[in-house]
Backbone as a chain_set.jsonl record, in Angstrom:
{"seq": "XXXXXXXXXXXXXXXXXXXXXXXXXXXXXXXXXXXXXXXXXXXXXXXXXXXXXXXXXXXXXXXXXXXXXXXXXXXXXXXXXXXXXXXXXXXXXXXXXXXXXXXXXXXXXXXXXXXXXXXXXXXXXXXXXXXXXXXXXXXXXXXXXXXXXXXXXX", "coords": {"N": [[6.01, 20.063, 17.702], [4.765, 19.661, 20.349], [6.126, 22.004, 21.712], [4.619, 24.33, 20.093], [1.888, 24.022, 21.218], [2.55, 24.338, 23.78], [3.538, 27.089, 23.612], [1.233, 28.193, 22.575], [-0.652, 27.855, 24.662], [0.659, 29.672, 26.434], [0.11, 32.232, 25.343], [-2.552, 32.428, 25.322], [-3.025, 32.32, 27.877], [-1.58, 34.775, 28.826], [-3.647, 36.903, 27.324], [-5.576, 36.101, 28.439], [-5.268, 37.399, 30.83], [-4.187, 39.986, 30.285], [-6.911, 40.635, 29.348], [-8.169, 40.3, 31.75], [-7.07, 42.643, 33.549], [-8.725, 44.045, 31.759], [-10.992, 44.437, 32.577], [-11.215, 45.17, 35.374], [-9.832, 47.521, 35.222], [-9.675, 51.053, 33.724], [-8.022, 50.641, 30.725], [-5.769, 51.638, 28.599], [-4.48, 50.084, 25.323], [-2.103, 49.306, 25.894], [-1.826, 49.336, 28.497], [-2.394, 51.56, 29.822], [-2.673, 54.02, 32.479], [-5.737, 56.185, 33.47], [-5.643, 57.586, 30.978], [-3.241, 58.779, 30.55], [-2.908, 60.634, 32.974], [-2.471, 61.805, 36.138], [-2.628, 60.371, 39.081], [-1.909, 61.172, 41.927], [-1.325, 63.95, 41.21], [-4.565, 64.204, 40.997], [-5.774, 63.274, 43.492], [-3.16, 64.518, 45.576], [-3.112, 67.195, 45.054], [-5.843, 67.938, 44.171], [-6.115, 68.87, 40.904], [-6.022, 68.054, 37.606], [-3.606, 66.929, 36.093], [-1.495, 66.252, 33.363], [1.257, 63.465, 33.195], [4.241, 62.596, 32.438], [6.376, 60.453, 30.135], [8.454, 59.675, 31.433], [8.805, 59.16, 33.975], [6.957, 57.366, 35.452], [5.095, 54.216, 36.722], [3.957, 50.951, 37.659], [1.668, 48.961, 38.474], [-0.355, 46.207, 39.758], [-0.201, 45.494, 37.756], [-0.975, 47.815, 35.892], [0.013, 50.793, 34.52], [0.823, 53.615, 35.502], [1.812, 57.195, 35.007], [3.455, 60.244, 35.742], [4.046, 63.26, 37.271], [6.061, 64.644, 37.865], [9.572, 63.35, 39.182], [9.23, 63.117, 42.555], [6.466, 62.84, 42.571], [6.216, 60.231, 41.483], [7.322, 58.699, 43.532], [6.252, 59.052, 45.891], [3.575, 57.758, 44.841], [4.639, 55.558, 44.805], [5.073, 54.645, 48.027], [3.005, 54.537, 48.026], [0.834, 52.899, 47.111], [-2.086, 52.049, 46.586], [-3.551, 53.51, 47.803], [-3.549, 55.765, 45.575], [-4.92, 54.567, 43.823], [-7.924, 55.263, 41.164], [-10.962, 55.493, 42.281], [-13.078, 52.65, 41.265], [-11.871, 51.132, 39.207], [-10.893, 53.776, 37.418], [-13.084, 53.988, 35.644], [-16.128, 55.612, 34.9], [-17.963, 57.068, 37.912], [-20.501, 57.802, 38.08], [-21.267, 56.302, 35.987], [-21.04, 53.936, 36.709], [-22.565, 53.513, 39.301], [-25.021, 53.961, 37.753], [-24.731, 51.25, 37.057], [-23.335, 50.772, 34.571], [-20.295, 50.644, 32.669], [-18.214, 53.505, 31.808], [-16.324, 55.681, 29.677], [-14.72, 57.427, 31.477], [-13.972, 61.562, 31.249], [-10.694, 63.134, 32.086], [-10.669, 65.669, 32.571], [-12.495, 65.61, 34.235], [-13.511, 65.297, 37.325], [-13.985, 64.705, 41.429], [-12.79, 64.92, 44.222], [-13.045, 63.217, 47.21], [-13.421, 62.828, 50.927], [-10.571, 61.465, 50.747], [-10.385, 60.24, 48.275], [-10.449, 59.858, 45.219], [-13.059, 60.371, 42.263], [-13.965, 59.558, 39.081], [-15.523, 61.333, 35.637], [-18.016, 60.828, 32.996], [-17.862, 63.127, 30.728], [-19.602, 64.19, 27.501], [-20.648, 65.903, 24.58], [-23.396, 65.616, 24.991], [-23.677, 64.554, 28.07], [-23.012, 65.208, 31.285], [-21.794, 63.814, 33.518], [-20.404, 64.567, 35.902], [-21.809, 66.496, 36.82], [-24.59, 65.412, 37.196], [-23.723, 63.73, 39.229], [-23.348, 65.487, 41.544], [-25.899, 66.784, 41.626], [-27.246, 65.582, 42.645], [-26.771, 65.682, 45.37], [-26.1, 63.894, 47.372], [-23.343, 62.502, 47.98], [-22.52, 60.273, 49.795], [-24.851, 57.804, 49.678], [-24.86, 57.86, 46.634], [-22.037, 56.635, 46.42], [-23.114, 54.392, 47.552], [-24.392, 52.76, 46.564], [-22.848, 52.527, 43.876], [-20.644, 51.285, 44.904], [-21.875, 48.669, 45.346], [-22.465, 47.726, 42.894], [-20.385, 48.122, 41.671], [-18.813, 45.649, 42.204], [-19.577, 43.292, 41.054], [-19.611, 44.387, 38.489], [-17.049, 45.041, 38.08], [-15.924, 42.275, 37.023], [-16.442, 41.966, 34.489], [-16.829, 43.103, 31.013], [-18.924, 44.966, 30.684]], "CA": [[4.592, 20.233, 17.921], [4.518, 19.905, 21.762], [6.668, 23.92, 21.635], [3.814, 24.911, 19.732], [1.689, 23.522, 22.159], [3.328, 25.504, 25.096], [3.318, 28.711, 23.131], [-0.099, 28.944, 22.58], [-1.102, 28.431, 25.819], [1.336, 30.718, 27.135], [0.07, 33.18, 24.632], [-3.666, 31.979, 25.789], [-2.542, 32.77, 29.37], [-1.139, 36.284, 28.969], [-4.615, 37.382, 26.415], [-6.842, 36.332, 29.182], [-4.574, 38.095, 31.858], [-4.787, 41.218, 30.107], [-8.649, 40.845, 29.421], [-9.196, 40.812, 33.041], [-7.149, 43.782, 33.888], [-9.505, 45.842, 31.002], [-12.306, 44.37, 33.154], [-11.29, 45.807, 36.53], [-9.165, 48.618, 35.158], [-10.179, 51.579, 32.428], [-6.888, 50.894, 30.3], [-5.844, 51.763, 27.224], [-3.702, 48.914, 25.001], [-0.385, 49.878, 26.796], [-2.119, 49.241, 30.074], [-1.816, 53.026, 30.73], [-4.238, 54.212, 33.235], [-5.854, 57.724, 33.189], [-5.228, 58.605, 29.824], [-1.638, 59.444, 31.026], [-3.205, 61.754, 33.556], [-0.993, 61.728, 37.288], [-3.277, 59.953, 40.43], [-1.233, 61.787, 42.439], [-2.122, 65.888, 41.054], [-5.644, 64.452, 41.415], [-5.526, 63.055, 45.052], [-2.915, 65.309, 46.597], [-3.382, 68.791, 44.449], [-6.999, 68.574, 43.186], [-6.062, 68.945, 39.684], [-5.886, 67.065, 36.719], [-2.263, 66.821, 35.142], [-0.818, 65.357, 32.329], [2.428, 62.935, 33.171], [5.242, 62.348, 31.692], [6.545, 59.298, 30.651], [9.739, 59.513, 32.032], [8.158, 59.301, 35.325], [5.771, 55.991, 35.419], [5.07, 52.929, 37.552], [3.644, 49.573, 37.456], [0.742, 49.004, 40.05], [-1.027, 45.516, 39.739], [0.196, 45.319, 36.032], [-1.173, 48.859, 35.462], [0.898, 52.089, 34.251], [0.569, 55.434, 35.855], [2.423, 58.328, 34.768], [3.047, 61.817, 36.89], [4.37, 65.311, 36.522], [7.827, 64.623, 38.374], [10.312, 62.117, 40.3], [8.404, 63.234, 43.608], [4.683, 62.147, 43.103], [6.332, 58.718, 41.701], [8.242, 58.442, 44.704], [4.859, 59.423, 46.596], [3.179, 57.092, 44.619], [5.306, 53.654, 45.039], [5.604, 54.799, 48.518], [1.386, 53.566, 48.992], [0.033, 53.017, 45.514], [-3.425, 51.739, 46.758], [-3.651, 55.017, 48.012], [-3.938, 56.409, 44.465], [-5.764, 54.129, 42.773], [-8.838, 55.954, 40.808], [-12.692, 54.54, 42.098], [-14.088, 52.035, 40.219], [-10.779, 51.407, 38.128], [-10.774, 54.908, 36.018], [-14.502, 54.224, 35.227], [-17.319, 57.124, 35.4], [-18.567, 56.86, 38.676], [-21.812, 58.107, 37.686], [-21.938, 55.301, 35.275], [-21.387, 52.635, 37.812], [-23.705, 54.325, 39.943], [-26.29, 53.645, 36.925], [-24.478, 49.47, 36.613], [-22.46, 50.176, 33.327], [-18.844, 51.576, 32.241], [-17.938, 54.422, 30.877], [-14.768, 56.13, 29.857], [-14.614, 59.445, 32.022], [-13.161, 63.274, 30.423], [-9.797, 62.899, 32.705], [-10.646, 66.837, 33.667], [-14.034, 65.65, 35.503], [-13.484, 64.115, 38.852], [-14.225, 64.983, 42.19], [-12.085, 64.077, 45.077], [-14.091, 63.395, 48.688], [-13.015, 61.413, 51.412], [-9.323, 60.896, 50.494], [-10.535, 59.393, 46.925], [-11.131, 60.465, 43.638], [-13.552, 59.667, 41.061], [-13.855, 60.597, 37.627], [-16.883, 60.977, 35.255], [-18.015, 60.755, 31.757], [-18.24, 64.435, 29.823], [-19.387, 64.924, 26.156], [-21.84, 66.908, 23.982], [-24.732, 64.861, 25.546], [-23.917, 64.609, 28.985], [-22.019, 65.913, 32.481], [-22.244, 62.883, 34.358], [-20.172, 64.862, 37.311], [-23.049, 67.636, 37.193], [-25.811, 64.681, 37.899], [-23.671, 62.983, 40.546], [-23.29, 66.613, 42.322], [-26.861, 67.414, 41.478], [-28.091, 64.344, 43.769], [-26.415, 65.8, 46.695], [-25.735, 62.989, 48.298], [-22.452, 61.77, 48.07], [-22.65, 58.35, 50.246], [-25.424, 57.131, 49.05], [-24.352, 57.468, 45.588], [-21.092, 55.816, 46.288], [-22.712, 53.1, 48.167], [-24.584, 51.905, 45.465], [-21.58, 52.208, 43.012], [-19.722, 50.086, 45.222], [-22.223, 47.378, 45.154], [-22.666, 47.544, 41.59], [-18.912, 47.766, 40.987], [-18.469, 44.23, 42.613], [-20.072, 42.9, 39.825], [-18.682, 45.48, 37.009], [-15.628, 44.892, 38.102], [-15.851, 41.163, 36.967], [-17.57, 41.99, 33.921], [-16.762, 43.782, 30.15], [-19.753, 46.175, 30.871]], "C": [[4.298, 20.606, 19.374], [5.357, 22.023, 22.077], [5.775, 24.606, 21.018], [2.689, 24.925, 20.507], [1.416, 24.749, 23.562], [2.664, 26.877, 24.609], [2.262, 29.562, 23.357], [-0.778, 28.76, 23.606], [-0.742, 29.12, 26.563], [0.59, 31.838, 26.786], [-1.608, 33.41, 25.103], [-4.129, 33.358, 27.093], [-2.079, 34.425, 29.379], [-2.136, 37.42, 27.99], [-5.394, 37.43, 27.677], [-6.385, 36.841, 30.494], [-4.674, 39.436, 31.391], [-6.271, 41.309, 30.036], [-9.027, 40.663, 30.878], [-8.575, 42.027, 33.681], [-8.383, 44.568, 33.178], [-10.894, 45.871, 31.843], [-12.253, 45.079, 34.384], [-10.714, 47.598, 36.239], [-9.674, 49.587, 33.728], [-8.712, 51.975, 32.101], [-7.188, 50.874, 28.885], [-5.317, 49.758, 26.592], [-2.631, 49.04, 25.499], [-1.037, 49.697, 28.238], [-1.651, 50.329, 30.543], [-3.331, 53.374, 31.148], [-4.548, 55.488, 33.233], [-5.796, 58.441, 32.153], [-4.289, 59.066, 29.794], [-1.9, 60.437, 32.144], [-2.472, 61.289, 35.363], [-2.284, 61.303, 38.191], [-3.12, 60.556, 41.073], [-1.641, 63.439, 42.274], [-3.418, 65.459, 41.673], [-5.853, 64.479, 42.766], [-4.59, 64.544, 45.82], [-3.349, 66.936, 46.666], [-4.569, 68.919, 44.122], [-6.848, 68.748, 41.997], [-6.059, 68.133, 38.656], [-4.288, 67.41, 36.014], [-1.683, 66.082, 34.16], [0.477, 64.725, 33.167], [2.776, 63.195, 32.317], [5.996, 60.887, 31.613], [7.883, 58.836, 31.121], [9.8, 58.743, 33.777], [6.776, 58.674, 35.588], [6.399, 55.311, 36.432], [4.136, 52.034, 37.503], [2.737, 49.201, 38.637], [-0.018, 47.204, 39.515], [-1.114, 45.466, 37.874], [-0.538, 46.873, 34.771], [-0.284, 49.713, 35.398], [0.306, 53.186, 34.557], [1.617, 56.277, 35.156], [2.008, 59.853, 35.791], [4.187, 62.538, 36.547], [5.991, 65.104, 36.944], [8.085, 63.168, 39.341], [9.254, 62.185, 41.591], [7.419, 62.558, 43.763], [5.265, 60.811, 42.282], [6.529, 58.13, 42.862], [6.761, 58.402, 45.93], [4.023, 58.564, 46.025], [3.592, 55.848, 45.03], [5.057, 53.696, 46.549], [3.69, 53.529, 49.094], [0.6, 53.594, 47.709], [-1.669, 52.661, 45.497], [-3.645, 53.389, 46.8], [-4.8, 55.928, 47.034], [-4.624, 55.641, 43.151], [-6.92, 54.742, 42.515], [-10.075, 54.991, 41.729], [-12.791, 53.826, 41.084], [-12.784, 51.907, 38.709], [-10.745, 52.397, 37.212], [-12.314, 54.657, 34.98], [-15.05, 55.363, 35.76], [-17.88, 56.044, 36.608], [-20.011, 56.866, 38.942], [-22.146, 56.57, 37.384], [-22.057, 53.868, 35.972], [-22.13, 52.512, 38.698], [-24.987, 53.285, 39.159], [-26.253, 52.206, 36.684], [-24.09, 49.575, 34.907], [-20.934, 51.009, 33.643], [-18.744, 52.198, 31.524], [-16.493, 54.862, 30.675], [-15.013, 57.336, 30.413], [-13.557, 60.146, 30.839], [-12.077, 62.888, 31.867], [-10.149, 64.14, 33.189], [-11.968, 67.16, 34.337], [-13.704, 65.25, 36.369], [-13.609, 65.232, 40.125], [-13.527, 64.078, 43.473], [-12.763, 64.814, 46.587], [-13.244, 62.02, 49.235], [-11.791, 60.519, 51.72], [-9.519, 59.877, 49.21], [-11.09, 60.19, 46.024], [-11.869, 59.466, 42.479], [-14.031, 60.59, 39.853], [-15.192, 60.415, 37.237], [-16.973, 61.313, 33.712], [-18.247, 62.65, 31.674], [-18.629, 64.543, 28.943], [-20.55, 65.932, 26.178], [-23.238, 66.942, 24.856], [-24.617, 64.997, 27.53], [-22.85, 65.034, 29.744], [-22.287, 64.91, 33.34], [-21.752, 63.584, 35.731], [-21.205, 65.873, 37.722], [-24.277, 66.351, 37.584], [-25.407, 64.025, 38.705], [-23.699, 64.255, 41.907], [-24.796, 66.877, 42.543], [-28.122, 66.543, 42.395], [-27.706, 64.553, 45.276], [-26.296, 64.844, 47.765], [-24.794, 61.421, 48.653], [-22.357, 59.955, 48.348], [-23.756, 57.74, 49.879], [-25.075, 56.915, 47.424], [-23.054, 56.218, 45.283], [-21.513, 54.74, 46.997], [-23.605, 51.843, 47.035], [-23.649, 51.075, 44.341], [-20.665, 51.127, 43.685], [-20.569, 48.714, 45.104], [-22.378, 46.674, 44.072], [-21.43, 47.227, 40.918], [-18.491, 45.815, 41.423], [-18.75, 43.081, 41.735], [-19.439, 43.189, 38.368], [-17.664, 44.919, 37.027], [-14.967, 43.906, 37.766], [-16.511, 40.964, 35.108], [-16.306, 43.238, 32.335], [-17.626, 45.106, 30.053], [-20.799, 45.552, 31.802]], "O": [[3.705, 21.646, 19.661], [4.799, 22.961, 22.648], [5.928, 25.802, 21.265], [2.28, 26.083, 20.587], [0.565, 25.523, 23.999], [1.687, 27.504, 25.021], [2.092, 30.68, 23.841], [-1.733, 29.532, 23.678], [-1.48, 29.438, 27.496], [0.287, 32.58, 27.72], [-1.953, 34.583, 25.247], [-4.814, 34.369, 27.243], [-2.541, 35.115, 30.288], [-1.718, 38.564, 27.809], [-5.864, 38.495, 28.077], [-7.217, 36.697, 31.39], [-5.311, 40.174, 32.143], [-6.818, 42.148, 30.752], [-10.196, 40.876, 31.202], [-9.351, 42.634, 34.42], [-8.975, 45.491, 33.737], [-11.692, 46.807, 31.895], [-13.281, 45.715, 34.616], [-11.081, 48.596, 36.859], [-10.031, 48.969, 32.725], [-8.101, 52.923, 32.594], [-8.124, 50.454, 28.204], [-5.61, 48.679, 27.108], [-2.131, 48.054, 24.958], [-0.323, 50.134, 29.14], [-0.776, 50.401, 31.406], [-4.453, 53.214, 30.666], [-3.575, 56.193, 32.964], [-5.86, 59.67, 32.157], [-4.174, 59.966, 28.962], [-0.955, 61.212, 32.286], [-1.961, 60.171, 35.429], [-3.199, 62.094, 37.963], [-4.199, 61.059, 41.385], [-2.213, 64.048, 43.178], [-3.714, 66.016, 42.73], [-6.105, 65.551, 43.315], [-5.17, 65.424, 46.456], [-3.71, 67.654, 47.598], [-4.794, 70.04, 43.666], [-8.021, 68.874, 41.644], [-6.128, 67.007, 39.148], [-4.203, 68.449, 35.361], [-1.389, 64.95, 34.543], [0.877, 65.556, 33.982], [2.227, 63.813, 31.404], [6.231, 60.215, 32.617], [8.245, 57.659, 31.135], [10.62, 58.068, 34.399], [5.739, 59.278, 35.864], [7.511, 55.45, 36.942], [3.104, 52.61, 37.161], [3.226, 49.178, 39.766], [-0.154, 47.347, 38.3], [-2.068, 45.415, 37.097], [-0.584, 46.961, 33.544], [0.519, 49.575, 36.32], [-0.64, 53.675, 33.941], [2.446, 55.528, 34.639], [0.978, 60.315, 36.282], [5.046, 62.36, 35.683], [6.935, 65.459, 36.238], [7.346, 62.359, 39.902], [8.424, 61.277, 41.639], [7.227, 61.789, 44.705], [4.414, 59.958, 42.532], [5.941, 57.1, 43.192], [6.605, 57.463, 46.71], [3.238, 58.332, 46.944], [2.811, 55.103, 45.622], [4.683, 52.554, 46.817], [3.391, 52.589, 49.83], [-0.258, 54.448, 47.484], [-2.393, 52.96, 44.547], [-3.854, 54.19, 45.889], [-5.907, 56.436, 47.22], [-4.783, 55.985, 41.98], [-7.435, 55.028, 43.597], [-9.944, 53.767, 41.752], [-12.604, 54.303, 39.964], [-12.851, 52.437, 37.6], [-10.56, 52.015, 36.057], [-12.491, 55.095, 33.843], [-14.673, 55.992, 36.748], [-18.142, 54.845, 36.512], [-20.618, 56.175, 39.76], [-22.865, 55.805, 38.027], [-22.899, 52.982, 35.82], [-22.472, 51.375, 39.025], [-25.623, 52.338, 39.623], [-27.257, 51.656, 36.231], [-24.431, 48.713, 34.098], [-20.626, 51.742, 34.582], [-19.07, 51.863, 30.385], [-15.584, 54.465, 31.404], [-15.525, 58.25, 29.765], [-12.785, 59.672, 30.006], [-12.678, 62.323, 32.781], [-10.058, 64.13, 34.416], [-12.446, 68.203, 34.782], [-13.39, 64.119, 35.998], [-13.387, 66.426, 39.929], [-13.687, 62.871, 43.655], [-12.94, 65.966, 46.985], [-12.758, 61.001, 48.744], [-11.694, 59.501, 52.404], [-8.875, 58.83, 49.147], [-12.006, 61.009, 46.098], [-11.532, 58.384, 41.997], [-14.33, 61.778, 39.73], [-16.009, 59.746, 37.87], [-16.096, 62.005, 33.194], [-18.777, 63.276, 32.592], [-18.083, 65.616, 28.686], [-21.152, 66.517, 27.079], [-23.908, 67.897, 25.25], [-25.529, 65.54, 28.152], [-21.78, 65.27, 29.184], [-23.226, 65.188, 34.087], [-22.446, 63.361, 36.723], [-21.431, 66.064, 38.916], [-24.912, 66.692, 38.582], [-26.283, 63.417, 39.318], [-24.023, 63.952, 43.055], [-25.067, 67.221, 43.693], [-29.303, 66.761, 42.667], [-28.131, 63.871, 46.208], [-26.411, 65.127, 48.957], [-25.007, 60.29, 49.09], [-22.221, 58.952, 47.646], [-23.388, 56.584, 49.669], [-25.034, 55.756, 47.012], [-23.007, 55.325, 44.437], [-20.629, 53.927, 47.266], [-23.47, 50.635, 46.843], [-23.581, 49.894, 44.001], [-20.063, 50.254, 43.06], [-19.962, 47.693, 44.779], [-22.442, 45.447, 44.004], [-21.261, 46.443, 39.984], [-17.884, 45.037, 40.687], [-18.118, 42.026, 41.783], [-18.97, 42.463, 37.491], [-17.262, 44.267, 36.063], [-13.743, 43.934, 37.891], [-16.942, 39.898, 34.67], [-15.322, 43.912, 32.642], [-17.219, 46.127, 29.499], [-21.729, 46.235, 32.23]]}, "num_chains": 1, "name": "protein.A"}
């Protein structure tokens, strides 16, 4: 009884350890971040790239993936670095005080940081954070709002 005991609070313990990465981080169930998309293309190249998963790493119990050995190697080397804004949330939407899932080929990198943003049918969230022209103020809201979010399911 007492091994059963154990178990399930072990099991407890490692449920509510993932439920607070999904709160800071926009992960899938595999704790993969980006949609598989490389930190690294976005930050150093501007682009959006697919990884590979040959070529992953482990950041604060998160999974990246990237295009080659190199931008891992470039990654481990300063992994804060390449962490997304607002854990891989729309920036917009934290902006507005919720979470969204960003389109992986929206983001905008200013500053030495990238942030992503929601896309569908309905909306361009990176066309209304552009369309406010004014970068720092946008992000200084989002950061105050994320401090909160970031603690938070939505």
């Amino acid at each position: 009884m007492k091994q059963i005991s154990v178990l399930m609070i072990a099991m407890v313990f490692s449920l509510t350890t993932i439920a607070q990465d999904k709160k800071m981080f926009n992960i899938d169930n595999s704790n993969i971040a980006l949609q598989g998309y490389s930190p690294v293309s976005y930050l150093d190249l501007g682009i959006a790239q697919k990884g590979l998963k040959q070529y992953k790493s482990e950041h604060q119990k998160v999974v990246y993936y990237f295009t080659s050995k190199e931008q891992k190697a470039t990654f481990d080397k300063n992994p804060n670095r390449y962490i997304p804004q607002y854990g891989g949330y729309c920036a917009f939407g934290v902006y507005a005080g919720a979470k969204f899932r960003p389109d992986p080929n929206k983001f905008i990198v200013k500053n030495g940081k990238f942030f992503l943003y929601l896309y569908n049918i309905e909306l361009d969230a990176q066309q209304l954070w552009l369309a406010e022209k004014n970068h720092n103020k946008l992000v200084s809201v989002a950061n105050k709002n994320w401090e909160k979010l970031s603690k938070t399911y939505n």
